[in-house]
C-alpha positions in Angstrom: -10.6 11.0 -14.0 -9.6 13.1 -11.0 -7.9 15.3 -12.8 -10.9 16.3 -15.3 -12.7 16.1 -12.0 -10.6 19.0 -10.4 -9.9 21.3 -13.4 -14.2 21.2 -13.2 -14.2 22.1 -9.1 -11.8 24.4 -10.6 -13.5 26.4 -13.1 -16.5 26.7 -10.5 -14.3 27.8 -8.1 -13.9 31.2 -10.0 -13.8 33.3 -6.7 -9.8 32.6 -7.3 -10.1 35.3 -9.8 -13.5 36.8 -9.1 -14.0 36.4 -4.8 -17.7 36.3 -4.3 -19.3 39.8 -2.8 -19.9 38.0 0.6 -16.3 35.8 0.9 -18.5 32.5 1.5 -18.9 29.2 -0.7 -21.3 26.6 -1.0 -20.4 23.2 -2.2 -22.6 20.0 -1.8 -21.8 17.1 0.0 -20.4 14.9 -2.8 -17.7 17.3 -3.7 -16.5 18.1 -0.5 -15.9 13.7 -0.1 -14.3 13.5 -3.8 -11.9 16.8 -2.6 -11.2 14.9 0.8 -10.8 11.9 -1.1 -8.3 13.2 -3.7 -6.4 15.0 -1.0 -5.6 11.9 1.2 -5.1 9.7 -0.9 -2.3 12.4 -2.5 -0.5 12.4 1.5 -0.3 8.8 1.8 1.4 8.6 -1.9 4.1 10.9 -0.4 4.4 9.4 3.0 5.2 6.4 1.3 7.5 8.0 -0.8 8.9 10.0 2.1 8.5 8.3 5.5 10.0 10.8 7.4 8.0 13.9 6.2 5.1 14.8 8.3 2.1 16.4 7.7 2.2 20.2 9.4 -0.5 21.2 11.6 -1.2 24.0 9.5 -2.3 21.5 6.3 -4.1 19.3 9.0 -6.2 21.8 10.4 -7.2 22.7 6.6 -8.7 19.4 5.8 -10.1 18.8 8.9 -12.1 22.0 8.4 -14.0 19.9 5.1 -15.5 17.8 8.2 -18.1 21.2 8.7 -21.7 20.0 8.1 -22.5 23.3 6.2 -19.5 22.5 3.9 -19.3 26.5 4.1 -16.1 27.8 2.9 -14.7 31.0 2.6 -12.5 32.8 0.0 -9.5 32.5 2.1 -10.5 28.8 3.1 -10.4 27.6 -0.6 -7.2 29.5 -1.6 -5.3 28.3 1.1 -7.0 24.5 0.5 -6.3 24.2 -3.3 -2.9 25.8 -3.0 -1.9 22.7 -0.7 -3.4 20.3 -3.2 -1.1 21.9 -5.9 1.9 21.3 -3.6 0.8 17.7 -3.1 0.1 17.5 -6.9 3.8 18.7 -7.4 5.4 16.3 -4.7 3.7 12.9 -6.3 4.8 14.3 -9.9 8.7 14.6 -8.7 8.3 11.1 -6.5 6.9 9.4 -9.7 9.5 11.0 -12.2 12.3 9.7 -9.1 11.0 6.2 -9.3 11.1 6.1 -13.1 14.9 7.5 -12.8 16.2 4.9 -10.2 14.0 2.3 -11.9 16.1 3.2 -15.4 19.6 3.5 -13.8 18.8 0.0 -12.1 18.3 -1.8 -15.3 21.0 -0.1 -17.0 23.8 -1.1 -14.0 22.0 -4.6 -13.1 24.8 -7.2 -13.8 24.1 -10.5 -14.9 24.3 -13.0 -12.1 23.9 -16.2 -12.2 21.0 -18.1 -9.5 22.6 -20.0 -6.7 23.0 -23.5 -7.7 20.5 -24.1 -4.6 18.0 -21.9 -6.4 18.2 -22.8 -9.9 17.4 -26.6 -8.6 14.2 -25.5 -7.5 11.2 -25.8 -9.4 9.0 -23.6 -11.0 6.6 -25.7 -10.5 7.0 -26.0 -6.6 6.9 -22.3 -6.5 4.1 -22.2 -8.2 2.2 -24.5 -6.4 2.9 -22.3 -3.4 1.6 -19.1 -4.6 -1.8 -21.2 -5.8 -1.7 -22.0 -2.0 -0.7 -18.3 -1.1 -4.5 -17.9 -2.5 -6.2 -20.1 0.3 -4.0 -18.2 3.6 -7.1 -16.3 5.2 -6.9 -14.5 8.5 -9.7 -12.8 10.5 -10.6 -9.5 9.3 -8.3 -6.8 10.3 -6.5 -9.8 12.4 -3.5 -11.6 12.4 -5.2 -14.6 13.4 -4.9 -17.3 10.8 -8.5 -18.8 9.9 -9.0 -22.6 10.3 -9.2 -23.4 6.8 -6.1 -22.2 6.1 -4.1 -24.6 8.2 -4.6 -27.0 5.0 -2.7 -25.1 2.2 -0.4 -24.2 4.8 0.6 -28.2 5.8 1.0 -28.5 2.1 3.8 -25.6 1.9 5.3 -27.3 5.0 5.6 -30.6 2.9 7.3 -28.6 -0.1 9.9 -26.8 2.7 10.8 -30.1 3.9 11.2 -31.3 0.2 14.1 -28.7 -0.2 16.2 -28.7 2.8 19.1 -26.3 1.5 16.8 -23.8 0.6 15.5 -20.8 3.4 12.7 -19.1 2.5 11.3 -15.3 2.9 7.8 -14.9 4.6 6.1 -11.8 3.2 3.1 -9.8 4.3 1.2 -7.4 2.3 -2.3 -5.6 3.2 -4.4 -2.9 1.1 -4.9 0.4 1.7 -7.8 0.9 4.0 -6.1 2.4 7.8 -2.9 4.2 8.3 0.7 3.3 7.3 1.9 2.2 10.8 -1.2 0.2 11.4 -0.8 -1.8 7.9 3.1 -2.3 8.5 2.3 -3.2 11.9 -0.5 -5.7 10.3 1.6 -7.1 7.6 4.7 -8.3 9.7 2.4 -10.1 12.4 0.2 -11.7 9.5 3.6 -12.8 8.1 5.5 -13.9 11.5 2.5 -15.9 12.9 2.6 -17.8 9.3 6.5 -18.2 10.3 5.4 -19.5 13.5 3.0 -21.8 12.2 5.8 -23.5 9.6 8.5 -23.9 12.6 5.4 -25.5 15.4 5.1 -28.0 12.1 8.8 -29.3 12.3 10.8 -26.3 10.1 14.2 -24.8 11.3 13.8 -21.5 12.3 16.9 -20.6 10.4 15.6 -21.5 7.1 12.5 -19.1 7.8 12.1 -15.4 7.9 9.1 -12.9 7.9 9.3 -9.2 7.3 5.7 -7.3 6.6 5.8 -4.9 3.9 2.4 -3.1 4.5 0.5 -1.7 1.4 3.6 -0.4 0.0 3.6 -3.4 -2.8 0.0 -3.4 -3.9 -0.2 -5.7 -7.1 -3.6 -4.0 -8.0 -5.5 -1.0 -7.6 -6.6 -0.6 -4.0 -10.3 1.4 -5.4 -12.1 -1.8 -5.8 -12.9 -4.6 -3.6 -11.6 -6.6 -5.7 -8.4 -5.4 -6.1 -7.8 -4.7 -2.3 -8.9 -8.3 -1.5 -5.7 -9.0 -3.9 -3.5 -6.9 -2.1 -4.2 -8.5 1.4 -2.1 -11.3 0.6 0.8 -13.4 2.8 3.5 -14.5 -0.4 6.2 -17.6 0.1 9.6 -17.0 -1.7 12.4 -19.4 -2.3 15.7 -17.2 -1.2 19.1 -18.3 -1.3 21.7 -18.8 2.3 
């Protein structure tokens, strides 16, 4: 859909081959939010897919300029706009055609290993008990502070720690989309120690717990519905082995 919806912005855009007589654009309201739109959500695909590359001033300044109530643009403005879109376009085609090759040469060098004896003793049915209770963790909105009726499904994950007492297990934090990178990492990791911190306060070794927050770099749905970012804002419980 956003790409039908920019090859139209781009056919009314003709000034890139026939500039208006007095170098100035007018575009309503609604496309100057789907363009903004379209364009961040482009940089945080490649920030994710390269942490360390910033954003130059230069590309800044141009979005920021779509913040102008008149959304008033001139010739120059929208050249040097949609040439930085077609540079983002090109980055997340070349990130997506990376993740398929490592994804490929993964599979094809993956060696069969068989699951610590630890781990293959563990249930499937234990785990999956612990992902239904995964589904009950709440915390305050954009807090890290664990709401009270979540201390229920959490005691019951504490009794299935305690049932397997060889086995350590991985806490992990997740978040959706809406805020910055660093502010969702940040999010995750506190989300997932203070879930850490509840489990050792309720008798568990620290040394068979760890937490690590991952962010909303492993969404497990789309992040443009409520629903799906309500999935993605999630705390999961995995079985590892020592």
């Amino acid at each position: 859909m956003k790409k039908i919806f920019f090859l139209i912005v781009f056919q009314q855009l003709s000034l890139f081959c026939f500039p208006q007589s007095d170098g100035l654009n007018q575009y309503s309201a609604s496309e100057v939010e789907k363009i903004t739109n379209y364009i961040r959500d482009l940089e945080r695909k490649n920030l994710l897919a390269n942490p360390s590359e910033s954003i130059t001033e230069e590309n800044k300044q141009l979005v920021e300029l779509l913040k102008e109530s008149s959304h008033t643009y001139t010739d120059i403005y929208i050249i040097k706009l949609f040439k930085y879109i077609k540079e983002l376009e090109n980055k997340d085609a070349q990130n997506k055609l990376l993740v398929v090759t490592a994804e490929t040469k993964k599979k094809e060098d993956a060696p069969i290993i068989k699951k610590a004896e630890s781990i293959a003793e563990y249930p499937l049915k234990e785990q999956k008990e612990i992902d239904n209770f995964e589904k009950t963790i709440f915390f305050n909105r954009r807090s890290d502070t664990l709401k009270e009726e979540s201390f229920k499904p959490l005691d019951s994950v504490v009794t299935i720690l305690i049932k397997y007492p060889n086995l350590v297990f991985e806490i992990e934090g997740h978040t959706d989309s809406v805020g910055s990178l660093e502010y969702n990492l940040d999010l995750s990791q506190k989300r997932a120690t203070n879930v850490m911190n509840y489990f050792i306060a309720k008798g568990i070794p620290a040394a068979r717990i760890s937490s690590i927050g991952y962010g909303e770099t492993r969404p497990i749905d789309t992040n443009e519905t409520v629903e799906g970012k309500a999935r993605n804002r999630r705390v999961e419980i995995l079985a590892r082995k020592k």
